[in-house]
C-alpha positions in Angstrom: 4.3 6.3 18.2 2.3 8.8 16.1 2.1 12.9 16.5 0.9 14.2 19.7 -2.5 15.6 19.1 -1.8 19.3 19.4 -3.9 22.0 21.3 -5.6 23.3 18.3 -7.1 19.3 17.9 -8.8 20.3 21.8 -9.3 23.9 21.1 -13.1 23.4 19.6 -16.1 22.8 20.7 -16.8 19.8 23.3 -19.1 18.3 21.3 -16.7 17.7 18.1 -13.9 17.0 20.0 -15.4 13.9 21.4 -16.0 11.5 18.8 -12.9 13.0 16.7 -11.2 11.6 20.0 -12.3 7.8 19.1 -9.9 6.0 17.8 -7.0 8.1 19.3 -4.4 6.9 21.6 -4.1 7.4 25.0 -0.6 7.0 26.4 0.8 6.7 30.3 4.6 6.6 31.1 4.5 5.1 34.2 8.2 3.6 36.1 10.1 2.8 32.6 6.9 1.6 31.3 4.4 2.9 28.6 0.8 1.7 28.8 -1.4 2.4 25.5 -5.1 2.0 24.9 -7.1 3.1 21.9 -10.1 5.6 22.7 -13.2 3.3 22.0 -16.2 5.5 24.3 -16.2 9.3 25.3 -18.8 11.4 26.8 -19.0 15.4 26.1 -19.6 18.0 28.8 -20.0 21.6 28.7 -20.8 24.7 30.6 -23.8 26.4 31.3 -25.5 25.0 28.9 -25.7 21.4 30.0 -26.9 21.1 33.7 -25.3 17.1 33.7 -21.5 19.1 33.8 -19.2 20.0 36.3 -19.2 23.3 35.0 -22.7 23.9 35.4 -23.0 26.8 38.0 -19.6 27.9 37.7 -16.1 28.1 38.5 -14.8 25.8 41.7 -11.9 24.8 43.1 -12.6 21.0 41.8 -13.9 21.3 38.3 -10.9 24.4 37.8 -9.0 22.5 35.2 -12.1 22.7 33.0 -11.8 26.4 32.7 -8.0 26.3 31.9 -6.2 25.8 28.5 -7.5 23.1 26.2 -5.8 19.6 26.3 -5.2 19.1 29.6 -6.1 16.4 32.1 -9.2 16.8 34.5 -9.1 13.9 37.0 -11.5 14.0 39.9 -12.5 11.2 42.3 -16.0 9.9 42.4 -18.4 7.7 43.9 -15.7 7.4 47.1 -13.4 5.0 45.4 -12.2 5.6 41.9 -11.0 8.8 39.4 -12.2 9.6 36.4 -9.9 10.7 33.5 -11.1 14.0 31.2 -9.6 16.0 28.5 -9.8 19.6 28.4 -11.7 21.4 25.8 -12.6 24.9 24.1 -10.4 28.1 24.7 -9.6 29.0 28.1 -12.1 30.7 30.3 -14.6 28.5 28.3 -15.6 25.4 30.2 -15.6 21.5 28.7 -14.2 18.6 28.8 -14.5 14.8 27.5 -14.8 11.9 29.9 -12.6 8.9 28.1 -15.0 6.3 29.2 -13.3 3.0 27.7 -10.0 2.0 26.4 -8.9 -1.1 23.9 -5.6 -2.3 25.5 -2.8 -1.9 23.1 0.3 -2.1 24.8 1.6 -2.2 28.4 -1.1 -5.0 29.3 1.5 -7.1 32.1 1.2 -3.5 33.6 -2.3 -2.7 33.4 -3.1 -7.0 35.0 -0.8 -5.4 37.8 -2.8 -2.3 38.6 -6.0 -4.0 38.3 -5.0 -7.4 39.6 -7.9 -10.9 39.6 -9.7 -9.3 36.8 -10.2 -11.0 32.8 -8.2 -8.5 30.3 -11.9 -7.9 28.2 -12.5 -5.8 32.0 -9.3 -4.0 32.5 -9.9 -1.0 30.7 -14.1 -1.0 29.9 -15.0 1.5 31.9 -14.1 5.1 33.1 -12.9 4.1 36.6 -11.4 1.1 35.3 -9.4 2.3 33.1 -7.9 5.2 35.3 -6.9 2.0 37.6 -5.3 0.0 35.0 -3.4 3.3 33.8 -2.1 4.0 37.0 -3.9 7.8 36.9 -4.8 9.8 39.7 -5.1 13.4 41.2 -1.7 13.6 40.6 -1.9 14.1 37.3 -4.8 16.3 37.3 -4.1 19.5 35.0 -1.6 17.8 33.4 -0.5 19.0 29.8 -1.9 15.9 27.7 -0.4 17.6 24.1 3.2 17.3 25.2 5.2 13.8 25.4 5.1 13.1 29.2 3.9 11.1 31.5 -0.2 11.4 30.1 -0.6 12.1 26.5 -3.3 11.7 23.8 -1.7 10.2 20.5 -3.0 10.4 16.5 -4.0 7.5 14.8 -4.0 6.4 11.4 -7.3 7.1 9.6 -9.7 4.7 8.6 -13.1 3.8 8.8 -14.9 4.1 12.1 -18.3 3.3 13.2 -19.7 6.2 15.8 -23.0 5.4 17.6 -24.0 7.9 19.9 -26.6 7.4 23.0 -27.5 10.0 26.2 -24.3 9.8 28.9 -24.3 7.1 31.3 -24.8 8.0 35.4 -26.8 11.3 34.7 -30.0 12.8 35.7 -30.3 16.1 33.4 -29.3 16.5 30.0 -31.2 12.9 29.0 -31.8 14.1 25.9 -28.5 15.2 24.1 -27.1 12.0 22.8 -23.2 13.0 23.7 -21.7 9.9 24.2 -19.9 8.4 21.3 -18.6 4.9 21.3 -17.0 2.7 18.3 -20.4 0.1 17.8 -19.4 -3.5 18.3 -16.1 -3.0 20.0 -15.7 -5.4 22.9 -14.1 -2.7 25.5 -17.5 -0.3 25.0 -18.7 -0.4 28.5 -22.1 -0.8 27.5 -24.6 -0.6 24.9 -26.9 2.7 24.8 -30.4 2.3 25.7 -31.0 4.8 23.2 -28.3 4.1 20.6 -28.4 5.8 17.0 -25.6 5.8 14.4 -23.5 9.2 14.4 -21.3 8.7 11.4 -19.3 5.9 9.3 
């Protein structure tokens, strides 16, 4: 398995953190097993500044992990039935994070067909509460330390050439027009297409 990416790697801004996080691996040990999936879709949030975020009006008890150290896991429950997976960014005190939206299965997929049972592999992992189901993550793991090898980590990846499309975040009513959700165009785990899709960089 490659490096772990290190704090420094989370320690920027939220909004260049999140597409340098496609292509990156995200890794769950989980009973004597290790799940991987490549980062194929991310959405950037903020503070203050962007009225779609968590962080918007401030410091709570929920969205607390936000304002902590960079690099560690936010995991909240939504919609009454499924968590959604987040990395930490920025220096602490500083609210962001990055919502991993979809994974490519790479390894562990016998587990992830037993966490998210009756369901084709292409849908196991395309989506952000998906792919907290098929990783076995919950509030458990919320403020976990995701630049250490333990049971939630993000890992490097070779470099290559990527295609980054960008489009407004999914599920939001503000913030419409900052187009802060990067996704690798044409790969089959992307949960969807943007409605409003323009190319970010090669």
């Amino acid at each position: 398995m490659a490096r772990l990416l290190p704090s420094a790697f989370f320690e920027r801004d939220t909004v260049k953190v999140a597409p340098d996080l496609l292509g990156k691996y995200l890794v769950r040990l989980k009973d004597r097993e290790r799940l991987i999936g490549r980062i194929v879709e991310v959405e950037a949030y903020r503070g203050s500044d962007d009225p779609a975020s968590h962080a918007f009006r401030g410091l709570t008890p929920r969205n607390a992990a936000m304002f902590g150290d960079p690099g560690h896991a936010y995991v909240y429950f939504t919609y009454g039935h499924h968590y959604c997976l987040n990395v930490t960014t920025q220096k602490a005190g500083t609210p962001g994070a990055v919502l991993l939206r979809a994974l490519q299965p790479v390894e562990g997929i016998n587990a992830m067909r037993r966490f998210r049972p009756n369901v084709p592999d292409s849908e196991l992992t395309n989506g952000p509460g998906k792919l907290t189901k098929a990783f076995a993550i919950d509030k458990s793991l919320n403020e976990q330390d995701m630049t250490i090898r333990g049971p939630l980590f993000v890992a490097d990846s070779e470099k290559g050439d990527l295609e980054i499309w960008s489009s407004p975040r999914v599920g939001i009513r503000e913030g419409l027009d900052r187009f802060w959700r990067f996704y690798l165009r044409g790969n089959a785990y992307v949960s969807k297409r943007g409605m409003r899709e323009r190319k970010f960089r090669d």
